[in-house]
Each structure stands twice: as C-alpha cells, then as structure tokens.
VMD Tcl script that builds the backbone (N, CA, C; Angstrom):
set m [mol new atoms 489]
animate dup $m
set s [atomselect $m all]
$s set {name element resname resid chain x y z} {
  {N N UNK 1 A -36.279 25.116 -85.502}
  {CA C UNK 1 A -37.510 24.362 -85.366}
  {C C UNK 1 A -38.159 24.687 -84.028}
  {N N UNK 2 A -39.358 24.621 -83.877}
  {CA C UNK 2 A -40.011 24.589 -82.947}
  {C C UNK 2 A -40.815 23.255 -82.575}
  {N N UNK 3 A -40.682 22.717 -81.009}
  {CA C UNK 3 A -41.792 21.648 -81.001}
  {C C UNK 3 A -42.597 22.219 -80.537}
  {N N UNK 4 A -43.489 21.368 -81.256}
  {CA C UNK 4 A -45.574 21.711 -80.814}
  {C C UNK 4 A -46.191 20.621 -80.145}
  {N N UNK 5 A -46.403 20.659 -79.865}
  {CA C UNK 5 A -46.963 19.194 -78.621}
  {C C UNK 5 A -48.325 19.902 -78.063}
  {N N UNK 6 A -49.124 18.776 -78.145}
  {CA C UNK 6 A -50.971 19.239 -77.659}
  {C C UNK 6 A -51.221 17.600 -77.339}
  {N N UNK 7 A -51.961 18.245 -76.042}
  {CA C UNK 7 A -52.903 16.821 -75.663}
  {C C UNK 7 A -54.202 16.712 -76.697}
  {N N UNK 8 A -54.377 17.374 -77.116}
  {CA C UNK 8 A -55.649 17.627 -78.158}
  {C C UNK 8 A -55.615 18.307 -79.150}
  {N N UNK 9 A -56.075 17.954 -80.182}
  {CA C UNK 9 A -56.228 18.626 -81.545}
  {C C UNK 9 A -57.661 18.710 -82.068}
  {N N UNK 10 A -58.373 18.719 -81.238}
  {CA C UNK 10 A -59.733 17.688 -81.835}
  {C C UNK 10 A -60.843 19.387 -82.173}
  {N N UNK 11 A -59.957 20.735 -81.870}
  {CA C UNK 11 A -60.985 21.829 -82.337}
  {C C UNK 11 A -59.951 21.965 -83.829}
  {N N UNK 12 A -58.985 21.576 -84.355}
  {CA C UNK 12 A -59.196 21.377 -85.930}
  {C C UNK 12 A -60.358 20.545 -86.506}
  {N N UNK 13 A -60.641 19.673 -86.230}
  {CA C UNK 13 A -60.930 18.837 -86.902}
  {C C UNK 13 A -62.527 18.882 -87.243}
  {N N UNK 14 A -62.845 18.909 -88.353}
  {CA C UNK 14 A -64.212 19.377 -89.114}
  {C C UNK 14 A -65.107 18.250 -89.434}
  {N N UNK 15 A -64.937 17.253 -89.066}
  {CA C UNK 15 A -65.493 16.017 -89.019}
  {C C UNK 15 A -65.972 15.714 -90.943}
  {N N UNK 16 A -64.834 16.011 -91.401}
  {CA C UNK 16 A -64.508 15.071 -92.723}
  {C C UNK 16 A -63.557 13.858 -92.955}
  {N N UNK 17 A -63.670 13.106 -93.679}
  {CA C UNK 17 A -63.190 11.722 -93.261}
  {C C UNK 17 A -61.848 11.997 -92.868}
  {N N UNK 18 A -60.828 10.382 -93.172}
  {CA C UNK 18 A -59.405 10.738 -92.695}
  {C C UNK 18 A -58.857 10.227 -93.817}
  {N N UNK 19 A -57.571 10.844 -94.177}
  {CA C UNK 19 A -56.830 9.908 -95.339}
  {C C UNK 19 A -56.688 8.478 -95.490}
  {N N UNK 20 A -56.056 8.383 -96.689}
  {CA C UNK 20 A -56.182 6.710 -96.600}
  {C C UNK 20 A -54.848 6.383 -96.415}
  {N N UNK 21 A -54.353 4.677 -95.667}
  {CA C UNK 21 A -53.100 4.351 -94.801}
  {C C UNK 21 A -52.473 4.032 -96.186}
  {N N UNK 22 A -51.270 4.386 -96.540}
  {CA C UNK 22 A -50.373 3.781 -97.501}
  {C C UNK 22 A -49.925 2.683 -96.444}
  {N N UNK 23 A -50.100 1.573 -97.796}
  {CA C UNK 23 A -49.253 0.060 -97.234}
  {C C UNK 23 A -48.549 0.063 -98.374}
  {N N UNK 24 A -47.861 0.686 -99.622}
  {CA C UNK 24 A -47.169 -0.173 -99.695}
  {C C UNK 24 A -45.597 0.648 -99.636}
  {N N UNK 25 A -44.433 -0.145 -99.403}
  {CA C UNK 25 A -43.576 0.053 -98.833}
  {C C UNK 25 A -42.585 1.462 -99.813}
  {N N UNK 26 A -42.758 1.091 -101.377}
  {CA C UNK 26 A -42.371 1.708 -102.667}
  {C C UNK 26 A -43.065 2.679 -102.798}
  {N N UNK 27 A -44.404 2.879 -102.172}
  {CA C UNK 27 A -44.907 4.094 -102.116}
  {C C UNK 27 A -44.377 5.405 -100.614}
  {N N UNK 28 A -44.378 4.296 -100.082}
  {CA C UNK 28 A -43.370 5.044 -98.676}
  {C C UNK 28 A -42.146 5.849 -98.944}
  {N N UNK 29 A -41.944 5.539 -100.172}
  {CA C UNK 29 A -40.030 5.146 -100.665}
  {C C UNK 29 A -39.741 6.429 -101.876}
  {N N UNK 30 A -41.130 6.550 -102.123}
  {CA C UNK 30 A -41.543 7.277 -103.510}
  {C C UNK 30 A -41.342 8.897 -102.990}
  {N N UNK 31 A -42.144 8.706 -101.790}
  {CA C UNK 31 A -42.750 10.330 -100.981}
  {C C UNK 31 A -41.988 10.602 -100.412}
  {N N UNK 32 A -40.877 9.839 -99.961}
  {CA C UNK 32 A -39.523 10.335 -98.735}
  {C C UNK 32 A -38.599 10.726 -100.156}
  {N N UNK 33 A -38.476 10.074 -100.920}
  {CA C UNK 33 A -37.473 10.375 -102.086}
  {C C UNK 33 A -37.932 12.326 -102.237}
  {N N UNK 34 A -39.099 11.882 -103.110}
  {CA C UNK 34 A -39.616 13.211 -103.223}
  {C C UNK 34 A -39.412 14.721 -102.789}
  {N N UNK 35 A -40.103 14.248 -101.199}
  {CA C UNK 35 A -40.251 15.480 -100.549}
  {C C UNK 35 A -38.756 15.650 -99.483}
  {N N UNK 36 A -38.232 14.306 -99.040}
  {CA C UNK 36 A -37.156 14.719 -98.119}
  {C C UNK 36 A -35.573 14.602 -98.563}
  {N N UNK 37 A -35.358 13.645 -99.929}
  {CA C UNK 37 A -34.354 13.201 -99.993}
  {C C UNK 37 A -33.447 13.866 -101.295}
  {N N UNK 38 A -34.980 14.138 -102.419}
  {CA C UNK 38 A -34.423 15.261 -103.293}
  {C C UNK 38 A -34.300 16.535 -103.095}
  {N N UNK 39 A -35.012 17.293 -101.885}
  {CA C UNK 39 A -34.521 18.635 -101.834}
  {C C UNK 39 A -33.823 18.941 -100.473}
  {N N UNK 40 A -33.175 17.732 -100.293}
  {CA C UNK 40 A -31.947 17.640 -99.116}
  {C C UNK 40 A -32.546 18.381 -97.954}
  {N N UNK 41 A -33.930 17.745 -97.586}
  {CA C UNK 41 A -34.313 18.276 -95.882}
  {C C UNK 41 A -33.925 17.810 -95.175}
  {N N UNK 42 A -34.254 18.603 -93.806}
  {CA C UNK 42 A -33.848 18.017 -92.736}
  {C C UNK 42 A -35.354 16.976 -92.527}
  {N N UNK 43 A -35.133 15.823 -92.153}
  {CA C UNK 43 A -36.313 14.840 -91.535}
  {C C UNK 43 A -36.270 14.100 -90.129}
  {N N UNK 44 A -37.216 15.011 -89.841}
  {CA C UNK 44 A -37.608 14.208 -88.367}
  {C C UNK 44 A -37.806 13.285 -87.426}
  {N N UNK 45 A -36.811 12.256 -87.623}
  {CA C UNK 45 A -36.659 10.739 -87.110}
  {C C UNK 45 A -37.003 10.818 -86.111}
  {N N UNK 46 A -37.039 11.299 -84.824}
  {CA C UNK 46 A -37.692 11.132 -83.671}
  {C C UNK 46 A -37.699 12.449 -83.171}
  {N N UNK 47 A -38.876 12.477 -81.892}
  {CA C UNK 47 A -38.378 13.703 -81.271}
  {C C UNK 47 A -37.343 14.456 -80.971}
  {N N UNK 48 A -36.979 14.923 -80.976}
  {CA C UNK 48 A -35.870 15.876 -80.585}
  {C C UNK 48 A -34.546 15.635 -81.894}
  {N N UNK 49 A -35.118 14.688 -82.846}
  {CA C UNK 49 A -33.388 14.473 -83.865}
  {C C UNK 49 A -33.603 14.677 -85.088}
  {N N UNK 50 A -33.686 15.436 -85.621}
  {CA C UNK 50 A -33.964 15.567 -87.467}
  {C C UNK 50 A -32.703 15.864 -87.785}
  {N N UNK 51 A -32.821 14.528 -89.292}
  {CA C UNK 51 A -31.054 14.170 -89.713}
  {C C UNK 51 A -31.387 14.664 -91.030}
  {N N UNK 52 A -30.523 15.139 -91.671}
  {CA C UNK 52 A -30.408 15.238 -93.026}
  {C C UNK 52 A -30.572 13.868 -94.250}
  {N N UNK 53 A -31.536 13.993 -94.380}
  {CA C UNK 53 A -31.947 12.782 -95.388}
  {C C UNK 53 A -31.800 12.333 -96.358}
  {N N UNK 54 A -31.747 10.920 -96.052}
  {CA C UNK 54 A -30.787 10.424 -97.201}
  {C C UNK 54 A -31.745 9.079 -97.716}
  {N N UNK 55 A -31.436 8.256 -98.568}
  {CA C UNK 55 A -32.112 6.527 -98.607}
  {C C UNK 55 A -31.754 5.867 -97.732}
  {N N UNK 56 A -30.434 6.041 -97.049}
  {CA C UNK 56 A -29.892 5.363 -95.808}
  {C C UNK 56 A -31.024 5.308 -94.558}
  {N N UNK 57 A -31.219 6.587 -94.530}
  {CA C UNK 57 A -32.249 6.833 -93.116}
  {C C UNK 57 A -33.448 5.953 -93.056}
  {N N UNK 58 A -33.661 6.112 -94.387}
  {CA C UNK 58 A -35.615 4.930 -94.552}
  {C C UNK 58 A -35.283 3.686 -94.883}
  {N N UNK 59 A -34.350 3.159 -93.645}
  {CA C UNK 59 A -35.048 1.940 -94.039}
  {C C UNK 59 A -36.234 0.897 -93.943}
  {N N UNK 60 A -36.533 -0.235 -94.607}
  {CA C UNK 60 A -37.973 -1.064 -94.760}
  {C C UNK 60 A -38.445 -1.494 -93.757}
  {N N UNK 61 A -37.531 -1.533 -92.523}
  {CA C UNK 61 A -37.843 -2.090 -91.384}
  {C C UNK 61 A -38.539 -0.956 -90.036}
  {N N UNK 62 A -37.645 -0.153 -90.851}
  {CA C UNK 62 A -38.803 1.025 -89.961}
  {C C UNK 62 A -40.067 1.749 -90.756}
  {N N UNK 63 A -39.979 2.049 -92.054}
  {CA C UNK 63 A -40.911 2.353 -92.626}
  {C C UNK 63 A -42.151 1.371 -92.233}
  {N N UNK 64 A -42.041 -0.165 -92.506}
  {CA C UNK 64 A -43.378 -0.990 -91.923}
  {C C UNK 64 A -43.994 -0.382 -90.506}
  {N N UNK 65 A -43.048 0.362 -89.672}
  {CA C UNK 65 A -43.466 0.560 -88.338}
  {C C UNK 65 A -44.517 2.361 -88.623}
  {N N UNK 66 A -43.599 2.956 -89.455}
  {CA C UNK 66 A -44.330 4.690 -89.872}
  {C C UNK 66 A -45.478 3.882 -90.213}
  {N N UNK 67 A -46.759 4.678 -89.869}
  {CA C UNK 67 A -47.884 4.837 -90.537}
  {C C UNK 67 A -47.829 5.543 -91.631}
  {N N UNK 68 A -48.108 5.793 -92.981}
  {CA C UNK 68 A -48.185 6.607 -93.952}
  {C C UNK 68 A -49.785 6.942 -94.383}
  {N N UNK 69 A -50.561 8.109 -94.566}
  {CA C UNK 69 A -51.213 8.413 -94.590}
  {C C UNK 69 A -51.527 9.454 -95.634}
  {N N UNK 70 A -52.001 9.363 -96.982}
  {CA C UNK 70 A -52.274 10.004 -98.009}
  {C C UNK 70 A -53.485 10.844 -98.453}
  {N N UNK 71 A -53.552 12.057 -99.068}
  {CA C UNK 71 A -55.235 12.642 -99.440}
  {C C UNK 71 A -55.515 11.796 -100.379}
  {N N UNK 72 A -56.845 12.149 -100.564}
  {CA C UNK 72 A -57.929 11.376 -101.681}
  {C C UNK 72 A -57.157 11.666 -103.162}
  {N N UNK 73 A -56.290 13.064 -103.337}
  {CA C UNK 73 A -55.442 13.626 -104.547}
  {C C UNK 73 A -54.846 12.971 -104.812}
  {N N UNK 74 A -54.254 12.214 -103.763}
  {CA C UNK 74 A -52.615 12.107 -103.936}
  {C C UNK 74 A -51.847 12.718 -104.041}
  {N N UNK 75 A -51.953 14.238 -103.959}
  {CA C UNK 75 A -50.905 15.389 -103.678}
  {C C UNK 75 A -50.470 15.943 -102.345}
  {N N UNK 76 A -50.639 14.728 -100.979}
  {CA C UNK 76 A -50.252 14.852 -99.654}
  {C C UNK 76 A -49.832 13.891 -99.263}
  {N N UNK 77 A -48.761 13.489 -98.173}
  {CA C UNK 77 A -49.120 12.636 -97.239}
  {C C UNK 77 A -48.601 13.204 -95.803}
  {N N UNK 78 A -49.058 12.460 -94.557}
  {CA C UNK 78 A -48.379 12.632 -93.798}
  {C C UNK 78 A -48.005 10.877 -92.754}
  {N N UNK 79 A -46.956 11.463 -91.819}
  {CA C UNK 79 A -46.230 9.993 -91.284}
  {C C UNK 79 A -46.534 10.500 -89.897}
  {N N UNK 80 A -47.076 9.494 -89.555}
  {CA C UNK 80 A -47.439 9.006 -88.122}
  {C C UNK 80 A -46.953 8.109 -87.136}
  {N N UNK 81 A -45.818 8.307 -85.961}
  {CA C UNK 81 A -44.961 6.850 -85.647}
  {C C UNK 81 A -45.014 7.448 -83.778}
  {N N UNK 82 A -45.098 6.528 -83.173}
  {CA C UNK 82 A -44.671 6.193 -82.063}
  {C C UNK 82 A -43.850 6.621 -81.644}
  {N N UNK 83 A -43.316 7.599 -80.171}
  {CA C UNK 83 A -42.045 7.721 -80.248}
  {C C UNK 83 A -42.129 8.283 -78.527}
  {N N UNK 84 A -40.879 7.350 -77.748}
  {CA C UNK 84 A -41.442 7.753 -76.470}
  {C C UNK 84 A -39.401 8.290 -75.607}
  {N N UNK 85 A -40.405 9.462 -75.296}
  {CA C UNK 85 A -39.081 9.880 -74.277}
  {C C UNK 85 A -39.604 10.445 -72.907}
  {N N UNK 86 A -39.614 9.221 -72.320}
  {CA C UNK 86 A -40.166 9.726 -70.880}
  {C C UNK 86 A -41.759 9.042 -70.813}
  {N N UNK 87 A -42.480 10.219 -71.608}
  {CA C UNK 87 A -43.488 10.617 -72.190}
  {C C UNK 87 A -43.876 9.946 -73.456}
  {N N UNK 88 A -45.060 9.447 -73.719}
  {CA C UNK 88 A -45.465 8.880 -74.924}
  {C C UNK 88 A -45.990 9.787 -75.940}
  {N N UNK 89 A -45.525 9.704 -77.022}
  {CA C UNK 89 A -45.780 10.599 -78.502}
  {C C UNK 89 A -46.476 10.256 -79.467}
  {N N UNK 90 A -47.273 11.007 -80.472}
  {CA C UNK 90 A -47.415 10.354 -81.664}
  {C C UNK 90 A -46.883 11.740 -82.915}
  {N N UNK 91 A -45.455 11.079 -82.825}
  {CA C UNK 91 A -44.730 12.051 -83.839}
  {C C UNK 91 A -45.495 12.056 -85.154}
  {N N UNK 92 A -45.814 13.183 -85.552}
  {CA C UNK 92 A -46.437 13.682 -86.811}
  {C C UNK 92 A -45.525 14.303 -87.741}
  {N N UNK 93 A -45.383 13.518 -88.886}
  {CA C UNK 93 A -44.833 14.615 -89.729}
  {C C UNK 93 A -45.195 14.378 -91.376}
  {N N UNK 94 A -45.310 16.193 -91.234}
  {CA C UNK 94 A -46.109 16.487 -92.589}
  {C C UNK 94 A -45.159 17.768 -93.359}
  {N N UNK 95 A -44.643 17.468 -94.600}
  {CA C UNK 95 A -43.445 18.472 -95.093}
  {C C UNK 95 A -44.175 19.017 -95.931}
  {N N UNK 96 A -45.214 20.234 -95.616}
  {CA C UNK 96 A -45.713 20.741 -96.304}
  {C C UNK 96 A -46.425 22.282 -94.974}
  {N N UNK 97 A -46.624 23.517 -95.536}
  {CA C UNK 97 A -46.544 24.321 -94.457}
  {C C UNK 97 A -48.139 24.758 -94.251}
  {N N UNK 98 A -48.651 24.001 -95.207}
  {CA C UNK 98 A -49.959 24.352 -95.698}
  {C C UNK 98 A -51.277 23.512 -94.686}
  {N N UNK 99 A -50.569 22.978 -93.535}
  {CA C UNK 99 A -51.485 22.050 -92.844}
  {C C UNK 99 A -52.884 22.653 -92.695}
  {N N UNK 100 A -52.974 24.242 -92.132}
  {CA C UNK 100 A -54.500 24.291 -91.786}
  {C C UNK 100 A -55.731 24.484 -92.945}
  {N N UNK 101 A -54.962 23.981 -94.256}
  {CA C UNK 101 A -56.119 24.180 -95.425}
  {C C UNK 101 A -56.224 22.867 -95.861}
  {N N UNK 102 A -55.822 21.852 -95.527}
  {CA C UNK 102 A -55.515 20.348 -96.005}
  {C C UNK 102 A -56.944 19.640 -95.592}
  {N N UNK 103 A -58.145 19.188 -95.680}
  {CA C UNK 103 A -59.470 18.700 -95.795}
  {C C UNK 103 A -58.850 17.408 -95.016}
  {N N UNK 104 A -59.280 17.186 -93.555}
  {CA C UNK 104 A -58.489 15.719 -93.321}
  {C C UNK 104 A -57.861 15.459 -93.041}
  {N N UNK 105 A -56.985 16.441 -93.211}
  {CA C UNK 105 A -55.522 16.036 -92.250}
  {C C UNK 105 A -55.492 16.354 -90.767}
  {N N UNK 106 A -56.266 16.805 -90.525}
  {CA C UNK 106 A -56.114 16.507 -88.716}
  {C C UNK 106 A -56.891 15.720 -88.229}
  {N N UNK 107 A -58.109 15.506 -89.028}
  {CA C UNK 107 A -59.288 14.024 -88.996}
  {C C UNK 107 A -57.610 12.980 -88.196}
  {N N UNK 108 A -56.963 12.902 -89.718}
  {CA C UNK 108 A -56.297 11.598 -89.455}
  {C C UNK 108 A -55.257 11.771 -88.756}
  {N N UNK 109 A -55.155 12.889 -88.298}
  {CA C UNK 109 A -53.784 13.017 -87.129}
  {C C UNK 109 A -54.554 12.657 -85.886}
  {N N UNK 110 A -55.743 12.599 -85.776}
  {CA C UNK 110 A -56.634 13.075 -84.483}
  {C C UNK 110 A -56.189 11.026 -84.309}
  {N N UNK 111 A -57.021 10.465 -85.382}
  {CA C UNK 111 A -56.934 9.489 -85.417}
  {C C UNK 111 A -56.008 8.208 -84.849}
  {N N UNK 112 A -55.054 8.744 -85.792}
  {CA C UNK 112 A -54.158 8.298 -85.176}
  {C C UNK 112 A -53.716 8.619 -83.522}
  {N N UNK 113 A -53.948 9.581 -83.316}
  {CA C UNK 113 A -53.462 9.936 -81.865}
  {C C UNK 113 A -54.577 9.035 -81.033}
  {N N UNK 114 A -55.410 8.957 -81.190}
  {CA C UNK 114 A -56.942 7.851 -80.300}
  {C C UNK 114 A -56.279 6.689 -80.430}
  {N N UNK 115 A -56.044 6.266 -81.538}
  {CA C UNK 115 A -55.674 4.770 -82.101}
  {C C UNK 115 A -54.527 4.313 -80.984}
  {N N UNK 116 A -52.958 5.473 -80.935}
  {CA C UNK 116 A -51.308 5.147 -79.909}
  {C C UNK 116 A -52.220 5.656 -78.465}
  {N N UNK 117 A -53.105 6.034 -78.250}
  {CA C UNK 117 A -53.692 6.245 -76.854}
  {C C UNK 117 A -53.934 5.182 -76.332}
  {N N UNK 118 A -55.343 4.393 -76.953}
  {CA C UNK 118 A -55.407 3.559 -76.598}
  {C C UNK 118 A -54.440 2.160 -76.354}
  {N N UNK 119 A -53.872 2.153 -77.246}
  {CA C UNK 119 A -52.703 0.873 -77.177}
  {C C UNK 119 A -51.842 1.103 -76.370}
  {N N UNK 120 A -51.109 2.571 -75.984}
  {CA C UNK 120 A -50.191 2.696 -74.713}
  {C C UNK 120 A -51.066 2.517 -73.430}
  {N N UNK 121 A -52.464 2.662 -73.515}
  {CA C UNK 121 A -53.082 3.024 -71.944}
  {C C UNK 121 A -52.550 4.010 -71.133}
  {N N UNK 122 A -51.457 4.942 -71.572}
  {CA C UNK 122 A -51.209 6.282 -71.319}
  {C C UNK 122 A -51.521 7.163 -72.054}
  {N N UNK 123 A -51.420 8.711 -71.024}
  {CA C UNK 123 A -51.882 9.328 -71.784}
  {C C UNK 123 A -50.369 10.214 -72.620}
  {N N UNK 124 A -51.111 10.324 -74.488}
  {CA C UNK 124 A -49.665 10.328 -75.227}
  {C C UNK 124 A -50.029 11.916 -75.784}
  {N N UNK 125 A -48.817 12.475 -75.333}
  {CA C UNK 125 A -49.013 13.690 -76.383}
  {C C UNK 125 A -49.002 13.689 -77.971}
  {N N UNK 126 A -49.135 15.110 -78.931}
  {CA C UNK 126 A -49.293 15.038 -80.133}
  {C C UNK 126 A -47.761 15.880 -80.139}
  {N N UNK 127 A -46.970 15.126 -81.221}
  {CA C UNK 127 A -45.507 15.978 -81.926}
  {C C UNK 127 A -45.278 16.645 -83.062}
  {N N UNK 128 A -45.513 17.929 -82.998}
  {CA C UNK 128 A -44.924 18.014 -84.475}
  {C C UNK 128 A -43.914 19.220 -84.512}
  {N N UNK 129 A -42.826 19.141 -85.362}
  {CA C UNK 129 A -41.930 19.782 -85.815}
  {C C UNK 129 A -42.353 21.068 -86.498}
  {N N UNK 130 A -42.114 22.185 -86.059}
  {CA C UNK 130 A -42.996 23.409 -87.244}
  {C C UNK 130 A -41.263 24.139 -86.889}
  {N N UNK 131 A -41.315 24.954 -88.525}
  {CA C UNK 131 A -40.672 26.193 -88.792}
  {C C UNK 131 A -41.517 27.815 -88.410}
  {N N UNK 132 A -40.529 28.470 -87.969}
  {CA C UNK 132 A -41.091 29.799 -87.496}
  {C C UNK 132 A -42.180 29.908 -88.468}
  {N N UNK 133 A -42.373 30.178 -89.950}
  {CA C UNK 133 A -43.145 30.425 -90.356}
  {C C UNK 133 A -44.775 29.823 -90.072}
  {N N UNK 134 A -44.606 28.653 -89.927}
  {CA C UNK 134 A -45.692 27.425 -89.685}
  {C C UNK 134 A -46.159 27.822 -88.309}
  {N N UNK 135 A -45.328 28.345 -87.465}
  {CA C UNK 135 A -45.709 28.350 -85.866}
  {C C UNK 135 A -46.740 29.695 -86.072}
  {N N UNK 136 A -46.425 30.765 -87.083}
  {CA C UNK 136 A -47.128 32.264 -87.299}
  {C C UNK 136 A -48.100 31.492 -87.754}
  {N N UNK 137 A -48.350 30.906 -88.755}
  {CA C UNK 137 A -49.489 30.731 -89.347}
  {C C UNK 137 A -50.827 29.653 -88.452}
  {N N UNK 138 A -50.332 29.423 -87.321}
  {CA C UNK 138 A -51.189 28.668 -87.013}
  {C C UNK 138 A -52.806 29.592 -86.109}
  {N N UNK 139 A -53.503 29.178 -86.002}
  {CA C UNK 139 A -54.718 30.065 -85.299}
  {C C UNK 139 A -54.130 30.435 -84.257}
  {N N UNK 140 A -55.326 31.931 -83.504}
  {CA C UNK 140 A -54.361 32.533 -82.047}
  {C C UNK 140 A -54.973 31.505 -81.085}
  {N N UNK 141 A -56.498 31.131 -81.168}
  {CA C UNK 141 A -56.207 30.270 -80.110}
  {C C UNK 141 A -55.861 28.663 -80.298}
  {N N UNK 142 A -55.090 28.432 -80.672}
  {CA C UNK 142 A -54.548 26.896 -81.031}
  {C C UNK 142 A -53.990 26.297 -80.145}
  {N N UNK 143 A -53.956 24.507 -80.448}
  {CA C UNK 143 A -53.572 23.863 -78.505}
  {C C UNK 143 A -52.824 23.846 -78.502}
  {N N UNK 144 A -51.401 23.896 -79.474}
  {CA C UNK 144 A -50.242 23.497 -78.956}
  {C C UNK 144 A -49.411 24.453 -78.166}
  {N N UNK 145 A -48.888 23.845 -77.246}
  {CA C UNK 145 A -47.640 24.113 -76.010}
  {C C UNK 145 A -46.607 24.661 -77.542}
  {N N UNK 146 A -45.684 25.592 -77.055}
  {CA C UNK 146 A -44.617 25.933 -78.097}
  {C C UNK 146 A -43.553 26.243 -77.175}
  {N N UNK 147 A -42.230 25.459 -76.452}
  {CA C UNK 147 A -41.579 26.006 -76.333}
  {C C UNK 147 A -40.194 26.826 -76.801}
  {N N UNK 148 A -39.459 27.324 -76.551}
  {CA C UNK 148 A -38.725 28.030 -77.237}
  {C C UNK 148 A -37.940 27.301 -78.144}
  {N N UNK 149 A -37.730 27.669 -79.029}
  {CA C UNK 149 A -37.225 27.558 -80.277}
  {C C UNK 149 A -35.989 26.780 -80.300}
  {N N UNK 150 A -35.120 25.865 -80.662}
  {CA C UNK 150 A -34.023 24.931 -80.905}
  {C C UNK 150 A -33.657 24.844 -82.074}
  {N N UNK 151 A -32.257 24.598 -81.939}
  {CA C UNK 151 A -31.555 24.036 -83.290}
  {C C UNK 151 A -30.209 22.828 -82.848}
  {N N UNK 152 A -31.412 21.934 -83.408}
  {CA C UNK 152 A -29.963 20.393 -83.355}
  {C C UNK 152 A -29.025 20.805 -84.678}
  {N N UNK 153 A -29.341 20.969 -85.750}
  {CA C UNK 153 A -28.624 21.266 -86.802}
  {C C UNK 153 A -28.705 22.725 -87.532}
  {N N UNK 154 A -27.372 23.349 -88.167}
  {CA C UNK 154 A -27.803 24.291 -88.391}
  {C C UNK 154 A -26.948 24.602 -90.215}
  {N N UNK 155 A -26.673 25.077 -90.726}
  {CA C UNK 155 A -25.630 25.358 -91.889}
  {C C UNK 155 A -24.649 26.156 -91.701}
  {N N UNK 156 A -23.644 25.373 -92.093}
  {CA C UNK 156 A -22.002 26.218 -91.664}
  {C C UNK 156 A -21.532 25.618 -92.716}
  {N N UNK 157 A -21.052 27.124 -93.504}
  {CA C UNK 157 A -20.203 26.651 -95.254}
  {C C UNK 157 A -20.858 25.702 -95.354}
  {N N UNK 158 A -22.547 25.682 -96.049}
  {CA C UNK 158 A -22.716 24.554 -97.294}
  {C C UNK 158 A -22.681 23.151 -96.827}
  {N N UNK 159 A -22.306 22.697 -94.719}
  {CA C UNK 159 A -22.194 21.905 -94.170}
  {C C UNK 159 A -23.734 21.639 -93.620}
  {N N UNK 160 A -24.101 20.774 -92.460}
  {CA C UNK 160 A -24.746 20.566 -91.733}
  {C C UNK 160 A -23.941 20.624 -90.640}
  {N N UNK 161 A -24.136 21.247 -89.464}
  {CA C UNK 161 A -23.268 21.327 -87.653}
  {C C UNK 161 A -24.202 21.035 -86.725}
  {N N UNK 162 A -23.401 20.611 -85.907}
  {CA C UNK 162 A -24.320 20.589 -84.748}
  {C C UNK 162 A -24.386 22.208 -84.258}
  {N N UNK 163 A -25.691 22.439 -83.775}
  {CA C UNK 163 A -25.565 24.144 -82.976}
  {C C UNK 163 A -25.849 24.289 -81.568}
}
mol reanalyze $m
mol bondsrecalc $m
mol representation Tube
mol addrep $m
C-alpha cells in the first residue's frame, strides 16, 4: 500500500454535486459485506492499520461514527471517518480503483474534508490508501504527498503476517 495524503484535492473536483450520506446502518452492513468481507480484503480501519475483514471489524457503534457516502447509481460508495495521529485526518476509503472517472466523488471527499476542518479548527490532512496500480493511474500533476511504499500485512502460505 501506499499512503496519499494532500492538504487539497480541490483541482479534482469539477463542481458536480456530491453523493448522497447513507444513514442507514444495514446499508453500511450491505457494502462492507460486499466489497470487503466477501472477497476477503484487506480494510482500512485507521491510518496506518488495514485488518483483514471480517463482520467482527464493523461494528454499529463505529459504523454510526463512518460517514457513508453513495453515487446517484448506487453502484459506489465511499467511507469517510476521522482519524488522528499526531496530525488530524479525514481517512477516505473507496474499494474501487476507478476513482478518477467516478462524477462526484471528490465533490464529496472535498466535502467532507471542509466539513472535519472546520470542526477540528486544525488544519487536517486528506488519507487515502492506494495500491501501486492506483498510485500509476493517478494524474502527473496530482496533490498527493506519496511516501514510500509499506506493508503492515502481507501473504505467507494462504496466511495473513505481519511484514
């Protein structure tokens, strides 16, 4: 994985609306099943820790705290949460590699990032988790900071390890 962290995102953003907030909790429950829990990803619980996902990991008490954020399709979402080490965050995560063609989705990442700005009264960076591939595909001049590459977890025999 690579982290991407930008004080700004705001030259994506094409000034089309922003997704709409999933409230309800079974729909939260629906999209983690889906995308993280049936094809055994790794998911990004906080900066620096993506655990292998399970129903255990989501629970209701933190999901109320994720923002969930859906397209007009319903064939997206992404999760938006708070997350501070040191430094204030607004961890983004979107399990899909396809971010720079998505209509909106950085509207509402932008969004959200104005929204944890203002309420910390610091200033909060933007987080997101990308795979080598995702880091190639992004524009040459794009904001995010990339530093070198990490692995908290890796596959050993069919396992998950620490690396």
């Amino acid at each position: 994985m690579y982290v991407a962290t930008s004080k700004d995102i705001s030259e994506f953003e094409t000034g089309v609306g922003t997704w709409q907030p999933i409230q309800s909790i079974t729909r939260k429950k629906e999209w983690l099943h889906k995308e993280y829990v049936q094809k055994t990803k790794l998911f990004p619980y906080e900066c620096y820790y993506p655990f292998p996902a399970s129903e255990e990991l989501f629970q209701e008490e933190i999901l109320y705290k994720w923002t969930f954020y859906e397209n007009a399709e319903k064939t997206r979402f992404v999760i938006t949460k708070h997350d501070q080490k040191e430094t204030h965050y607004l961890h983004v995560v979107y399990p899909w590699s396809d971010f720079s063609s998505q209509e909106g989705l950085w509207e509402t990442i932008g969004h959200a990032h104005r929204q944890l700005t203002a309420q910390t009264k610091e200033y909060t960076y933007i987080w997101m988790d990308l795979t080598k591939e995702e880091v190639q595909a992004l524009p040459p001049n794009h904001p995010f900071e990339l530093p070198s590459l990490w692995t908290l977890y890796g596959e050993a025999k069919g396992r998950f390890s620490a690396s």
